[in-house]
C-alpha positions as CSV (number, residue, x, y, z in Angstrom):
1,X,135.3,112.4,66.9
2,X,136.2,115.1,69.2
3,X,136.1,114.0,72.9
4,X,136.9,110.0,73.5
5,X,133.8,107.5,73.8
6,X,134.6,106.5,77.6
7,X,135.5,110.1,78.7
8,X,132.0,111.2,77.2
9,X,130.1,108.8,79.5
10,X,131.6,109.7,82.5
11,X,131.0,113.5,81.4
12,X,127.2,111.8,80.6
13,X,126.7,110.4,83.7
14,X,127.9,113.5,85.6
15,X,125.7,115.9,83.8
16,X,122.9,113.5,84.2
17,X,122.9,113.4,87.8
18,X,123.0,117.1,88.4
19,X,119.6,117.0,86.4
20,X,118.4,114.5,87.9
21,X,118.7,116.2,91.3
22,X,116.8,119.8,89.6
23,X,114.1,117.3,88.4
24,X,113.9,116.1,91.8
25,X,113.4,118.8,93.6
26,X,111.3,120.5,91.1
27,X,109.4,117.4,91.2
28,X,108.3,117.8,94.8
29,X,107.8,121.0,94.4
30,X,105.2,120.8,91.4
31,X,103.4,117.7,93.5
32,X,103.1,120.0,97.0
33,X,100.9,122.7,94.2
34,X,99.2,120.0,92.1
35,X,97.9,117.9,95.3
36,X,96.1,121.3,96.3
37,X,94.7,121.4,92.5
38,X,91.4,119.8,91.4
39,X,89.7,118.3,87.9
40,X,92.4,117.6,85.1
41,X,95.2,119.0,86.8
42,X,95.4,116.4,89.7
43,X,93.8,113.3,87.4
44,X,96.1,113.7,84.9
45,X,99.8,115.7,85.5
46,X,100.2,113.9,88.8
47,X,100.3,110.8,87.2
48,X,102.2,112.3,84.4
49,X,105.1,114.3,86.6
50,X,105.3,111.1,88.5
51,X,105.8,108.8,85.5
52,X,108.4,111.0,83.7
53,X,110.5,111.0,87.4
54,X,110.2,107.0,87.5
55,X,111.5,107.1,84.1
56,X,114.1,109.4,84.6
57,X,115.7,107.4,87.9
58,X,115.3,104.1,86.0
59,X,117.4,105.8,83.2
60,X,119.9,107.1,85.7
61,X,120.0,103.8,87.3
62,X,120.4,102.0,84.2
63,X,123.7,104.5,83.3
64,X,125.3,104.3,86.5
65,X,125.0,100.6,86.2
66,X,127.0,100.6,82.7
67,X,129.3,103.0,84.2
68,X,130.7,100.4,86.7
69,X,130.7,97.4,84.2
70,X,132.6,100.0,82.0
71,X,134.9,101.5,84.3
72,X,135.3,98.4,87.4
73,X,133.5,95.0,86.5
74,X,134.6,94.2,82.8
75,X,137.3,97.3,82.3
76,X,140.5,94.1,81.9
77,X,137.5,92.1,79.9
78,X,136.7,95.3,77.5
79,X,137.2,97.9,78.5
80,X,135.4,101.4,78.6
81,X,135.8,102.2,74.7
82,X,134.7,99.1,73.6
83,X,132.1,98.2,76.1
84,X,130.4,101.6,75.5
85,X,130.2,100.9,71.9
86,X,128.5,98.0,71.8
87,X,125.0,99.3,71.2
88,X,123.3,95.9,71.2
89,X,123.9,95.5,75.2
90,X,120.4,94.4,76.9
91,X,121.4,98.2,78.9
92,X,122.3,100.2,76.5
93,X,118.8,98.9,74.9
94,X,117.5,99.8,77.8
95,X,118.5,103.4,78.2
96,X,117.8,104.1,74.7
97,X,113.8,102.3,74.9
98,X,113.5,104.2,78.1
99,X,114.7,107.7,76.5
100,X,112.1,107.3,73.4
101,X,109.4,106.1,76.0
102,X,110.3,109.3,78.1
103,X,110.2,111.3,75.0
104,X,106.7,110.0,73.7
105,X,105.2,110.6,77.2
106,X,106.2,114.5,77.1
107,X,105.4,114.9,74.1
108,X,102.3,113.7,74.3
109,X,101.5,116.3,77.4
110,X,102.5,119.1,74.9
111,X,100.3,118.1,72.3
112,X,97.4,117.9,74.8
113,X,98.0,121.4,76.1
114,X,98.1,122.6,72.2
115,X,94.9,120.7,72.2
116,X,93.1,122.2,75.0
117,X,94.6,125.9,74.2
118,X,93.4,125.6,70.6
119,X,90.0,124.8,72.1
120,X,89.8,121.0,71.3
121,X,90.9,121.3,67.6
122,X,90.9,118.0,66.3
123,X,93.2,119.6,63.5
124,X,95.8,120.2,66.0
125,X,95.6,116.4,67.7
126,X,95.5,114.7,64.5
127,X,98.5,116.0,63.1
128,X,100.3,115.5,66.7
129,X,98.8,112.6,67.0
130,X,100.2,111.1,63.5
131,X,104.2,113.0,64.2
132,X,104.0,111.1,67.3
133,X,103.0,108.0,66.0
134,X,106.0,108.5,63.2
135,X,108.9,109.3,65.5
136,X,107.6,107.3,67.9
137,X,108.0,104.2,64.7
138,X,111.2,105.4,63.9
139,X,112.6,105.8,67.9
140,X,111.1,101.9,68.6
141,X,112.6,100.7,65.0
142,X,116.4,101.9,66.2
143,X,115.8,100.1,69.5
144,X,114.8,96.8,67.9
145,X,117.5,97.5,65.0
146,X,120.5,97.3,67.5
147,X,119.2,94.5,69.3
148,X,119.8,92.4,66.1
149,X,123.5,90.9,65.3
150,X,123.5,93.6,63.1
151,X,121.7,96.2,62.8
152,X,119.8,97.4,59.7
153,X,121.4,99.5,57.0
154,X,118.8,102.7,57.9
155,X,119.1,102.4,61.4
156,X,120.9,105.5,61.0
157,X,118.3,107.5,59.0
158,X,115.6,106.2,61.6
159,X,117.5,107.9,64.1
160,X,117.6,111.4,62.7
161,X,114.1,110.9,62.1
162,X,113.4,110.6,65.1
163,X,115.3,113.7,66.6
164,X,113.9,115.6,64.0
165,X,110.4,114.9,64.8
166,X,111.1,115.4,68.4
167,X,112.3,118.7,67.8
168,X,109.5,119.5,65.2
169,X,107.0,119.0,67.6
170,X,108.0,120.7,70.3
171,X,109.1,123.8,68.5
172,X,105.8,123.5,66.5
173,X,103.2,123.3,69.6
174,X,105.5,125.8,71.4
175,X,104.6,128.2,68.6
176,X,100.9,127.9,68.5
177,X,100.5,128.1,72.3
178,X,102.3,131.4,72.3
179,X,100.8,132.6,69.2
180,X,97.2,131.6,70.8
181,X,97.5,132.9,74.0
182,X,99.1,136.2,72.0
183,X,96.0,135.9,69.5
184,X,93.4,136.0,72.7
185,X,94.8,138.4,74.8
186,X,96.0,141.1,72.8
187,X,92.8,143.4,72.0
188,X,92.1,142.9,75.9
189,X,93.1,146.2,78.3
190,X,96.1,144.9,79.7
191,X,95.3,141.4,78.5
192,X,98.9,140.2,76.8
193,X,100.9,142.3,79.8
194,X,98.8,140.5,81.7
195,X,99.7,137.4,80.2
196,X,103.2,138.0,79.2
197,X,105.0,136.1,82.0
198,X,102.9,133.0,81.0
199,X,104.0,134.0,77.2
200,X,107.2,134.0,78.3
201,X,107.4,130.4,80.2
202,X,105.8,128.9,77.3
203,X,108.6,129.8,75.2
204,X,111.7,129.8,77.5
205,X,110.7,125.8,78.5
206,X,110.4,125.3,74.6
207,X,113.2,126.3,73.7
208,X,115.3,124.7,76.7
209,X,113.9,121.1,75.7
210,X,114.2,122.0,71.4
211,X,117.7,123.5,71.8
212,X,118.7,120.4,73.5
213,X,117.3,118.2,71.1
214,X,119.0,120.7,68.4
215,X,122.2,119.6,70.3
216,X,121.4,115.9,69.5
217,X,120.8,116.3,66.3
218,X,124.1,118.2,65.2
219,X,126.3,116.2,67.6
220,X,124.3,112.9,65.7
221,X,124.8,114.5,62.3
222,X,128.5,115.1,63.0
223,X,129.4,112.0,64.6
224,X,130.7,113.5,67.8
225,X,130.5,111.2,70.8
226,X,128.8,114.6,72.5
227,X,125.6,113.2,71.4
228,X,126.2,110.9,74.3
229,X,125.9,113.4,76.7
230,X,123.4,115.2,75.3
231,X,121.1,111.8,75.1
232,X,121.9,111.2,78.8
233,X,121.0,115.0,80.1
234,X,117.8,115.3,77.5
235,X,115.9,112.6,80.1
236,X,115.9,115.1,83.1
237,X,115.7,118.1,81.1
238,X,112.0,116.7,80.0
239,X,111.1,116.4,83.5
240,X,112.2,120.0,84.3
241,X,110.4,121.4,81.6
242,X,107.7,119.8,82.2
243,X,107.5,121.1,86.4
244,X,108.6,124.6,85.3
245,X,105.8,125.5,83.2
246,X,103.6,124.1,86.0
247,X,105.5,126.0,88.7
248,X,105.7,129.3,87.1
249,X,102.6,129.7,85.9
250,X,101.0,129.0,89.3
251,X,103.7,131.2,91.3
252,X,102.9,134.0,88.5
253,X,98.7,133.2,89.3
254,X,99.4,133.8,93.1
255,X,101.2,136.6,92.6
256,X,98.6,138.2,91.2
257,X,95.9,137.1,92.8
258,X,97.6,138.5,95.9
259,X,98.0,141.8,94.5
260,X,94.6,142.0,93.2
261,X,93.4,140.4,96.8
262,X,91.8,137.5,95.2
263,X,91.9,134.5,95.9
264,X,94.6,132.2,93.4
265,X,92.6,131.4,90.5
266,X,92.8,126.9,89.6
267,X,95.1,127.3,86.0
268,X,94.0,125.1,83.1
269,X,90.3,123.2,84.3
């Protein structure tokens, strides 16, 4: 088991916060750049950044919240071991709806991006489309399995199904947006050094949010009460993948644009 069940939520709940407060700030950062954006940029990753922050504070709120009927409100009832295990809690359904929610919605911005890189392949957004529509199955089943009195036998195997998939298609779209953009750019003069800070993003925010998910899965697999934590931090870490791509690739667009004396060039219409 490793590290005790009510000493992993308060580590949880720590962790959580500090993310929370990155995605925060990155959050109002990536807004102040995308108000100043036009076309699909503004119409639809406004709306997006915003929904994965409401997410994220309503998951926060929703942990804190079991934290005090953990640790102060039923600790003589309970206490913090037995409360936390108790899956079937309307909260702890509730954290765990809102985490596959959170997931879907990120994942879904990925897949549009692979999309729109691979210049609308309908390849690409069917196959996206029908992992999404899996895990998302599988994440929903677990949810209503632990509401019952008790829950289903392959509650279990739906739960690795779902991390897997998670982490399939993020690894998987990560790929083919740094393989296109090395595809397009290479036989260009100066085209992929160009590009390579972009390149670079693309990967380094893939693998943050797939190595997390990585963490999930083995501390899942193993039946260490880490997975805990990791569930708890993976909700802001979506958030600040999803502003730092945004942010970097504007701040490397300016950068150049200034040294070139252009003016900053709109990314992705």
């Amino acid at each position: 088991m490793g590290i005790p069940l009510d000493k992993a939520a308060l580590v949880a709940l720590f962790l959580q916060i500090l993310f929370y407060g990155v995605f925060f700030t990155l959050y109002w950062s990536t807004l102040f750049i995308l108000l100043k954006k036009t076309g699909i940029q503004r119409q639809l990753l406004i709306p997006v950044g915003t929904l994965l922050l409401l997410i994220a504070t309503a998951h926060l709120i929703v942990d804190f919240v079991r934290a005090l009927e953990a640790f102060v409100f039923k600790v003589n009832m309970l206490g913090a071991d037995a409360y936390y295990s108790n899956l079937g809690s309307p909260l702890a359904l509730a954290s765990l709806a809102l985490y596959v929610t959170q997931t879907a919605i990120a994942d879904g911005v990925v897949v549009w991006r692979c999309y729109m890189i691979h210049n609308r392949s309908l390849l690409v957004a069917i196959l996206g489309c029908v992992v999404m529509l899996t895990y998302g199955i599988s994440g929903y089943y677990v949810v209503w399995s632990f509401s019952r009195i008790h829950p289903l036998r392959n509650t279990y195997t739906s739960i690795i199904v779902f991390y897997a998939l998670t982490m399939l298609i993020s690894v998987t779209c990560t790929i083919l947006i740094a393989w296109r953009i090395y595809r397009t750019r290479r036989f260009i003069p100066e085209g992929l050094a160009a590009f390579l800070p972009v390149f670079i993003v693309v990967v380094e925010s893939g693998a943050l949010y797939a190595t997390s998910v990585f963490a999930l899965l083995i501390a899942t697999l193993v039946g260490s009460n880490a997975q805990y934590i990791m569930l708890a931090i993976i909700s802001p870490i979506v958030g600040i993948t999803f502003c730092l791509i945004i942010l970097q690739v504007h701040f490397h667009a300016f950068f150049e644009s200034e040294a070139d004396g252009a003016p900053t060039p709109t990314i992705g219409r």
